[in-house]
N, C-alpha and C positions, 0 to 999 in steps of 0.2 A: 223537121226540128223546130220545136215554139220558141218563142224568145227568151225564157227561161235559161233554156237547152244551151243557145246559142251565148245564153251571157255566162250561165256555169264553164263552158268549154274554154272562152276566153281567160274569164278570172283565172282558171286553175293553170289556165298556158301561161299567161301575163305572170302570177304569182313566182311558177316556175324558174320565168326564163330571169326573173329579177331574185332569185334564188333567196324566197322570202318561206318564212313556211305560218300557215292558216296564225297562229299566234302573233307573230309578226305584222301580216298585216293586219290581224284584230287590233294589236296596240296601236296601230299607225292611224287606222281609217275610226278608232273608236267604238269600232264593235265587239262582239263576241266572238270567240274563236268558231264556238255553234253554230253563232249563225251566219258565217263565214262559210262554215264546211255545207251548211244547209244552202247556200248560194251555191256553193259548187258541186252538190247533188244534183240541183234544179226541184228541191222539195219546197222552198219559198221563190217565189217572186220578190227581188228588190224594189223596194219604190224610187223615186229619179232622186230623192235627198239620199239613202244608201247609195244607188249608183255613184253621183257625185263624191259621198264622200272616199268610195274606193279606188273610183280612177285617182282622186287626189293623193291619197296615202300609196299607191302603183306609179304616181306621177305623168298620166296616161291622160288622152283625151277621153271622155266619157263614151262617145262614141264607140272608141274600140274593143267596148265589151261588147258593145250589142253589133258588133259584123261579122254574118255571115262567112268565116275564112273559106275558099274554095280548095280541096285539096288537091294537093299537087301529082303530076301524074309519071 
């Protein structure tokens, strides 16, 4: 899984569990809901000014888009 992969998988779990949906945090973090959903495909790559501003608008360290979760067994 590329870093892409692993920051898509994040966003859309962080998104979830903060029961936001792609618009929401478009309006929060300043983006587009597109390219929102395009980060959570893994069809774009974020750049670290995107990243930052979504961990902000998540209220997350930036970090924890881009970790590897191990699944559980």
């Amino acid at each position: 899984m590329d870093l892409k992969e692993v920051m898509a998988v994040n966003l859309r779990r962080l998104r979830h569990d903060k029961q936001m949906t792609q618009e929401d945090l478009a309006e929060r973090s300043g983006l587009s809901a597109r390219y929102i959903g395009a980060i959570e495909r893994a069809d774009v790559a974020a750049s670290v000014t995107v990243l930052g501003q979504i961990a902000e608008a998540l209220d997350v360290e930036p970090g924890e888009l881009l970790v590897k979760q191990v699944p559980e067994v």
